[in-house]
N, C-alpha and C positions, 0 to 999 in steps of 0.2 A: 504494500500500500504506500503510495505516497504523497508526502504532508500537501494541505492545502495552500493555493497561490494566496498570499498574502496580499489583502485588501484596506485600504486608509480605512474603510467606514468600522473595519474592527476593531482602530488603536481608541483611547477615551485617554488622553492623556489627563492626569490631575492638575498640569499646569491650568487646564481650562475649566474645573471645577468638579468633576466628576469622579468622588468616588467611591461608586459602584464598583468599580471594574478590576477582576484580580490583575497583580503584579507578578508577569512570566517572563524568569530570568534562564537564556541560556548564556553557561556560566563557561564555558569551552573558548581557548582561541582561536579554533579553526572553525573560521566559516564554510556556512553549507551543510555543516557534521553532522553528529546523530545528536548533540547537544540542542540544536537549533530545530531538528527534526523532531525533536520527542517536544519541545515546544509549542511547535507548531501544530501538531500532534491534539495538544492539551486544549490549546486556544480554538481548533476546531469544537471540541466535546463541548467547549462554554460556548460557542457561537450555535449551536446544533441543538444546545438547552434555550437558547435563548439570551444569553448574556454576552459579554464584549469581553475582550480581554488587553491589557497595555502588554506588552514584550517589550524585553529590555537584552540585548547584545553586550553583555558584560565587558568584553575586548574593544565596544566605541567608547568606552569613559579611561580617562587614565586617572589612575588610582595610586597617590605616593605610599610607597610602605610607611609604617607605623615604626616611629625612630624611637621607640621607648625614654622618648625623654620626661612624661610624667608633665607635662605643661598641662594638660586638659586637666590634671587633680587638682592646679594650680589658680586655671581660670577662674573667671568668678560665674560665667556661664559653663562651666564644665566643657567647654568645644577644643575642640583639634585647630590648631593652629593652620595644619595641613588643608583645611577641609576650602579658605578661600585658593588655594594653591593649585587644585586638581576638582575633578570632575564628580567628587562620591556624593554631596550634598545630593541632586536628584536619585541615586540609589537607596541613600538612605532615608528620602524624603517617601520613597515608594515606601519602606517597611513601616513608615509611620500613618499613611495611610490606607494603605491598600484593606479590605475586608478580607481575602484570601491571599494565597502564595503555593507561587507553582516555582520550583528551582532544577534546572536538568543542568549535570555536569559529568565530565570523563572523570575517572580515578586515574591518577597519574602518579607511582609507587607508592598504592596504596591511601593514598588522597587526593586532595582537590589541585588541581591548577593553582598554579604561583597566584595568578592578579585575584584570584578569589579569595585566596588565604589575606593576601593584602587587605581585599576588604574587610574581608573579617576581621582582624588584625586592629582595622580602624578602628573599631565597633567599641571598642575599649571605653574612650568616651562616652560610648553613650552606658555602657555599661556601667561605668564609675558614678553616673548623673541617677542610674535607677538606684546604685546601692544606698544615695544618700536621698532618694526617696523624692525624686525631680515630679514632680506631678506628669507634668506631658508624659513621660514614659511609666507611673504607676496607674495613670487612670487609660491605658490601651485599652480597650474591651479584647476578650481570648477572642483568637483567630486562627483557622483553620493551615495547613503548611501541607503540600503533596510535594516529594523528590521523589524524581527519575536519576537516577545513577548509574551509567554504562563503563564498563570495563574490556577491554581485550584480553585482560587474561582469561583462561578458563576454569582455573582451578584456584583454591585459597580458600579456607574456612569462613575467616575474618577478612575479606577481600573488602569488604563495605563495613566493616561498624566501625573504623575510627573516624569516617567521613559524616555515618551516623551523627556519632560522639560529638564529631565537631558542630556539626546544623545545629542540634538538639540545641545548646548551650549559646549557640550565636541567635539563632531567632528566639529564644528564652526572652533576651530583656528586649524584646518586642512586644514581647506576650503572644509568640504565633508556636502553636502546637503539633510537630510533624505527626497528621493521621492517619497518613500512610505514605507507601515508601514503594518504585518498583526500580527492579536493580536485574540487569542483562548481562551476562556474561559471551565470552568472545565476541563482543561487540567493537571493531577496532575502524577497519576501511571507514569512508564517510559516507559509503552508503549501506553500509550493515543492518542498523534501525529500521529501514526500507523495506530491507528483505527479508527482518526475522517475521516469522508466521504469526505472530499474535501483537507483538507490542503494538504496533499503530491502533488496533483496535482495542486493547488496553489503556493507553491511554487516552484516546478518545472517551469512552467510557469514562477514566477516572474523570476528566475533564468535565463531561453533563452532569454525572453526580454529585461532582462540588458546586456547581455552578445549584444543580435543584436543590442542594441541601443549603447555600445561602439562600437563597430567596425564603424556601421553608421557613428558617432561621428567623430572616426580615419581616416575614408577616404572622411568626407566630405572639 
């Protein structure tokens, strides 16, 4: 199966006031991949429920790593120095808004891509801002989190839970709850996603189901 031709009328950016609309990051450098494909993928199942969804290309933002110098403990707004510097303020403006979260990324020795760690990395900030009880990030409402995570290797017990390990605890001081999780193995070339026999329609499906289960949520 392959992913749907991306259409403007399906992005709802939040710059323009909306938002309704989950935040789908694929978090891969290589364009075209199966990162971008299991995205696309998800963004159909919300378009197919009826909902819109924003995609975000993690590799068009540049993201300075996190120099551990402890200046955000220091701030009197708790903020990253870094953040007028580079491009993460809209990435992380998504996790502050968004109702759901869709994240697809390649394991790369056993975890994430370099500029994804960087993100996360950032996050610091905002995390040091929740433990001293910052209102913006304690009054988040809980929020829903689906990761796709493809690997080429074939074999490894623990091939995905330290990538787990790491989501889990990075979308935490968002308050977004990973509810599930699909994870491919031998998945390498960039068109692998494409031709495995079930995932497109996997996550299509996960994609309507999140999308019916906000709405559910919104009018219960």
């Amino acid at each position: 199966m392959s992913p749907p031709v991306d259409s403007m009328e399906e992005i709802a950016p939040y710059a323009v006031g909306d938002f309704t609309s989950p935040a789908i990051f694929s978090c891969s450098p290589r364009s075209g991949g199966n990162s971008d494909n299991a995205a696309e993928f998800f963004r159909e199942g919300v378009r197919l429920a009826g909902g819109r969804g924003q995609l975000f290309y993690l590799r068009d933002y540049a993201v300075h790593s996190c120099l551990g110098c402890m200046r955000c403990e220091q701030d009197p707004r708790g903020e990253c120095f870094l953040t007028a510097r580079d491009q993460s303020s809209p990435l992380f403006q998504a996790l502050l808004a968004a109702p759901m979260l869709f994240i697809a990324a390649p394991i790369y020795f056993y975890h994430l891509p370099s500029q994804f760690k960087a993100w996360i990395d950032r996050s610091q900030s905002y995390y040091l801002r929740w433990e001293r009880g910052d209102p913006l990030l304690k009054n988040l409402p809980p929020r829903p989190a689906v990761v796709n995570l493809v690997a080429g290797r074939r074999q490894g017990e623990r091939l995905f839970e330290g990538t787990l390990l790491t989501l889990k605890y990075f979308l935490a001081t968002f308050n977004f709850t990973i509810q599930e999780h699909h994870a491919f193995r031998g998945i390498d070339a960039s068109e692998d996603l494409r031709m495995h026999p079930q995932a497109g329609e996997e996550l299509i499906a996960a994609g309507r189901e999140a999308w019916a289960n906000l709405v559910k949520q919104n009018s219960a």
